[in-house]
N, C-alpha and C positions, 0 to 999 in steps of 0.2 A: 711192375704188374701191367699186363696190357690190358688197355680198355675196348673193352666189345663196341658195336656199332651205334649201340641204342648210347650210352655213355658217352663216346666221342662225338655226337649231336648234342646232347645236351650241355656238354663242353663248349662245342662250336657255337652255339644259340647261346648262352651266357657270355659270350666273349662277344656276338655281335652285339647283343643288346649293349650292353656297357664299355663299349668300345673306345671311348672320350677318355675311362678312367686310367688306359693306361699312360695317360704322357703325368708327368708330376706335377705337371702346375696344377694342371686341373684337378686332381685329386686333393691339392690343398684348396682350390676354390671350392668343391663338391663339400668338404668336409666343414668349414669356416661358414659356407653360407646357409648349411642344414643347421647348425645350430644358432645362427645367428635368425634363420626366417623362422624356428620353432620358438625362440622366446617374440619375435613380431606373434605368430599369429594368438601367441600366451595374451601377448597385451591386446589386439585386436578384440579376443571373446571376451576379456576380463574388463574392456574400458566399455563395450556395448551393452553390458548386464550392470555395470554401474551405474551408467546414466540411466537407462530404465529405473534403476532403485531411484535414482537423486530424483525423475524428472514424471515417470510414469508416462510416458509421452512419445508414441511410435515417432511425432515428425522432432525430436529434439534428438534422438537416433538419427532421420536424417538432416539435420543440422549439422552433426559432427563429421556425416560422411562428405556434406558440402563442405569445412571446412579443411578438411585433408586431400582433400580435390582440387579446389578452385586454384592452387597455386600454378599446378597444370600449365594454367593456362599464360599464365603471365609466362614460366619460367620453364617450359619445358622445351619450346624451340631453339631460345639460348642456350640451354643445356647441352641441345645436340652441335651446335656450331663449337660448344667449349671440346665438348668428344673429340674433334674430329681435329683442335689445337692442341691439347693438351694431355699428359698420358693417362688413361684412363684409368689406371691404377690409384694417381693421385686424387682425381677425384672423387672415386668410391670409399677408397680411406676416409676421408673430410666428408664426406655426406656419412658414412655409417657412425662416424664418431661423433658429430651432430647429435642423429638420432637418439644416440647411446645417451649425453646430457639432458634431452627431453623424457626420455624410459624413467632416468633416474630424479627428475625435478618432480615427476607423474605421482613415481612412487612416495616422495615426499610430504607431496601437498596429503595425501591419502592415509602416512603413516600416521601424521600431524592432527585429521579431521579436519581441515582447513580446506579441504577440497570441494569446488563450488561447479556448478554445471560448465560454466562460462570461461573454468582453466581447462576441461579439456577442450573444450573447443578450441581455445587458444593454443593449446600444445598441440593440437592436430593438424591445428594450420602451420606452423611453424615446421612438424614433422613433413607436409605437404612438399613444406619448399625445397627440404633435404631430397625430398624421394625425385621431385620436377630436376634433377643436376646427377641424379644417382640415378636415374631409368634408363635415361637412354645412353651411356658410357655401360650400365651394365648389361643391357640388350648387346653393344656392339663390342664388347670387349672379349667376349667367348671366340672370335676371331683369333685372338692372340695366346689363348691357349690351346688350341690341337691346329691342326691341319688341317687345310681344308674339304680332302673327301669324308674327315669325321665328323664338319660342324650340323652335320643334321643329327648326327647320334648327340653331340652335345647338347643342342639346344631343347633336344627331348629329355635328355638325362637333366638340364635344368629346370625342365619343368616338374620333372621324379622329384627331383630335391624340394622344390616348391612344395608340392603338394604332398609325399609324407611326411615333412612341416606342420602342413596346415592339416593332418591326420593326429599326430602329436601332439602339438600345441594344444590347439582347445580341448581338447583331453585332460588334460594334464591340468591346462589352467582351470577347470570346472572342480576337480578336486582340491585344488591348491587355493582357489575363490572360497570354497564352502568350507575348508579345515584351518587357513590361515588368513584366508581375506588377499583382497585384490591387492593390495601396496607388494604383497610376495610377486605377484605375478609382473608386476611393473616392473621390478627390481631385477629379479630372473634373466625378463626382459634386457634389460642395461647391462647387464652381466654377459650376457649370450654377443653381445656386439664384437667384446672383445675378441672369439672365435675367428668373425670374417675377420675384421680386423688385423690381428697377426697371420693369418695364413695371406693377406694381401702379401706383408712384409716378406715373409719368407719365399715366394717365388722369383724366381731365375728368367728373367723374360728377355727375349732377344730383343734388341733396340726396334722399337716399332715407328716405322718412318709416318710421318706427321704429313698431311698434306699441308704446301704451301698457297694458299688462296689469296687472290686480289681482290679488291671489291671490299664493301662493306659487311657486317653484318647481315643488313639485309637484302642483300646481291644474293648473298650465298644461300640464305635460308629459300631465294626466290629458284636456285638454283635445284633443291630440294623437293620445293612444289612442284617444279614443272615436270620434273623427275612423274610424279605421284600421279600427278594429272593425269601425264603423257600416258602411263604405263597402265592399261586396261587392268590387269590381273591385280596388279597393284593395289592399284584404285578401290577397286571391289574388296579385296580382301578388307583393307580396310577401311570404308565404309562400312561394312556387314559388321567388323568387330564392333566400329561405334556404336550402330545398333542395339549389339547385346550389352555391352558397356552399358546403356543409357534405360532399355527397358529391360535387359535381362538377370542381368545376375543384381542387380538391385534388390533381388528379394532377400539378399542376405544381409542386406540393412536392419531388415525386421526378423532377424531371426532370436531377438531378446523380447520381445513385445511378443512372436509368434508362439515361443517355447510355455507364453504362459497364459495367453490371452486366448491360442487356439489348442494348445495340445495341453492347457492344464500341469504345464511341468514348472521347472526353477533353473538356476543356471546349469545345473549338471544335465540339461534338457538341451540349454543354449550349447554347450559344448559339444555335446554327442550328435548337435546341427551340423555343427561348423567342422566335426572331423567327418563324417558322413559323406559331406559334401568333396572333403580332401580327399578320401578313401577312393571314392571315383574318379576324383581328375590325377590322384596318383597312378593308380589302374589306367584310366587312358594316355600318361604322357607312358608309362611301360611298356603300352600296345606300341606306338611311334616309333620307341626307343629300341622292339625286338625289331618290328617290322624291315624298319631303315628304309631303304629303295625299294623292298622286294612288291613292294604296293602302291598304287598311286596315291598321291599325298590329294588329289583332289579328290577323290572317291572315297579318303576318311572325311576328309573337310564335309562333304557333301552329308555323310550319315548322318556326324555329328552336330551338325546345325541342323540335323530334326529331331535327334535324341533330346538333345537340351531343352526346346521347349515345350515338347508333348511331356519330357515327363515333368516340367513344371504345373503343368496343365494338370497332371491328373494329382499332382501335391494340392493343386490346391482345396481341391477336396477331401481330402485324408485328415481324420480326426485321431488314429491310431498310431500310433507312435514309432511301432516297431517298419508297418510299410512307409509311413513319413520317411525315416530314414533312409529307407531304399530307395526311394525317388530320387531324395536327395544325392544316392551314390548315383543312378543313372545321370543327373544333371551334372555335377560335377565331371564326370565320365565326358560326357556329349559337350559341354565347354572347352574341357581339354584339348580335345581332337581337333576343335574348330580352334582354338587362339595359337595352339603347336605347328598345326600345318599350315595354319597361316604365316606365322611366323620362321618357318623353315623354308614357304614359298618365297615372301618378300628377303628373305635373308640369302637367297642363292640365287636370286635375280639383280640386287641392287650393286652398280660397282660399287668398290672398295672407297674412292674418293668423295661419294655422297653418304658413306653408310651413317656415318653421325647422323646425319642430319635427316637421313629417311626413317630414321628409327626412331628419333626424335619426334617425326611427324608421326608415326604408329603408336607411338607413346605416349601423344600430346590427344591420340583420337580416344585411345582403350583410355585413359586415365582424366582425361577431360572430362569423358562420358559418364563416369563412378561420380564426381558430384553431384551432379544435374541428375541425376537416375536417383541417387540417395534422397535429395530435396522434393523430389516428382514423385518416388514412391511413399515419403513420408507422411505428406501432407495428402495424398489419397487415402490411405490407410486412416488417417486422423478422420476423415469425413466419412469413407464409405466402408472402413475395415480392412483389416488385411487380405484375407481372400482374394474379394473381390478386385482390388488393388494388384493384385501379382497379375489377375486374369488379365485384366484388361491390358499392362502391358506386356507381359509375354507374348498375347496374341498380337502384338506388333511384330515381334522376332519373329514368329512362324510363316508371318503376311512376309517377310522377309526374305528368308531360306525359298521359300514359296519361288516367289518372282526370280528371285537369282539361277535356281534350276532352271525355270522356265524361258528365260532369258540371254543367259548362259550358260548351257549343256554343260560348252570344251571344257567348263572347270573342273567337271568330273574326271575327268583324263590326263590333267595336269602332274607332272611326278615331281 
């Protein structure tokens, strides 16, 4: 049967949008890591409405997000020097499997009633340390599955996966919290591991040559800096994400305290947050992912670091539930755009011999910044409220976006 014109575009636009999917490996990475990050973001909304239950207390929410953070910071550099020795394969195996034993000790202590505020804390740091050895190998490993004129559809097609995830997940787990209680959703959780997991197993990778480095440790990581320093575009991009890291998207710290302290809801309130929030940043890695080249990659960067925090801004006045949410899909949307194109800018400029270790550094900035933003928003919240709390840092992001337009135009232009 032939296909008419309108038909063979819509063909041709589905085939560019998800262009990554057709080499094999990547299809078992796409498929391994959706079910593996939809039981994460299961245990993320189910462990944050817990502690609200255990603790009643917006800053012991940010307690937990510092302790799944702060490892960052010890363990994320090394991490990226291990990437760039090591195949990266192996390491995401051993960190996701990690994980998987923590998912499932979670669920335990919880089946038990034994579970005290002070074990998540302690499983989240321990989780921390998995993710600071599994961030930056899984930032630079998409290299080694497609091609390289397809790693910008990849790395937007990773972010799809991420964030209809995180559309799924707390969905699911706000039902599965209120009919069977949180130990299901842990559990789920450590179950879903196995997914990434065997689909690592199963791929066919051509021998990925290892760079050979002299120097120390810290030679190399200095080799990395100077990289970051040197490189204007770099530099900026990442700075600006620290930024949002630190005063932006922090406000999803409090989205178990907010679901009920400001909109009068319960956890199925916390859930329909936290997929909300997915539902946009899925929507914008899709835009990235049709777009490809045909757009400059600065001129989304650009929109979407003002999307993001105007619409946090007008969230934080919204008592109504149904436009809560839609804020929340603009914010996630407007995150999207700004952490994808950054990430597709930094990932098509850095050679192949520093990529560990620059990604490492992008890794060590966005994931550094999630505790210190966790701990800074919670303990504001504790004193002045949430509200006022989100305002006052957002409007640091926006002081941000601000200057950097003002500052630097070119980045609009950037592809």
């Amino acid at each position: 049967m032939r296909m008419n014109s309108g038909q063979f575009y819509t063909a041709a636009t589905v085939q560019q949008t998800f262009a990554a999917l057709r080499y094999p490996n990547y299809r078992l990475w796409f498929l391994g890591q959706l079910v593996s990050l939809a039981g994460s973001w299961m245990q993320t909304a189910a462990q944050g409405f817990l502690v609200f239950e255990l603790t009643q207390s917006p800053a012991f929410l940010g307690y937990v997000g510092f302790a799944a953070g702060v490892p960052s910071w010890v363990f994320m550099l090394y991490g990226g020097v291990i990437a760039d020795r090591i195949p990266r394969r192996t390491i995401i195996a051993a960190a996701q499997a990690a994980m998987m034993v923590l998912a499932f000790l979670l669920a335990a202590l919880v089946a038990t009633g034994r579970v005290q505020p002070w074990h998540v804390v302690a499983l989240a740091l321990l989780s921390g340390v998995a993710n600071a050895f599994d961030a930056p190998s899984r930032q630079a490993f998409v290299v080694e599955l497609v091609e390289r004129e397809d790693l910008t559809n990849a790395i937007a097609l990773n972010a799809t996966m991420f964030n209809a995830a995180a559309v799924v997940g707390p969905a699911i787990a706000g039902v599965v919290y209120a009919l069977l209680g949180p130990a299901w959703c842990f559990t789920l959780n450590g179950l879903s591991y196995l997914a990434v997991i065997a689909a690592l197993l199963a791929m066919k990778l051509a021998p990925m040559p290892l760079q050979k480095h002299s120097g120390s440790t810290v030679d190399q990581l200095r080799q990395g800096f100077r990289y970051v320093v040197g490189e204007q575009v770099t530099r900026t991009l990442i700075l600006n994400l620290g930024i949002i890291s630190l005063f932006g998207i922090s406000l999803v710290n409090l989205f178990p305290a907010w679901s009920v302290n400001v909109l009068g809801g319960d956890v199925r309130t916390n859930g329909l947050m936290l997929a909300a929030r997915g539902l946009g940043a899925l929507s914008g890695a899709l835009l990235i992912a049709y777009l490809g080249q045909r757009v400059a990659r600065g001129r989304l960067w650009t929109v979407g670091s003002f999307v993001m925090p105007l619409a946090i801004v007008a969230f934080t006045f919204v008592r109504w539930v149904p436009l809560a949410l839609f804020l929340l899909v603009l914010m996630g949307w407007g995150f999207m755009v700004v952490a994808n194109s950054s990430n597709a800018l930094v990932q098509t400029r850095v050679p192949d011999e520093l990529r560990g270790r620059v990604m490492s550094i992008y890794a060590l900035v966005f994931f550094g910044g999630l505790p210190l933003g966790a701990l800074l928003i919670g303990e504001m919240a504790e004193r002045v409220g949430e509200p006022l709390a989100v305002l006052l840092n957002v409007s640091i992001v926006l002081l941000a976006s601000t200057v950097i337009l003002l500052r630097l135009p070119y980045i609009r232009r950037l592809r």
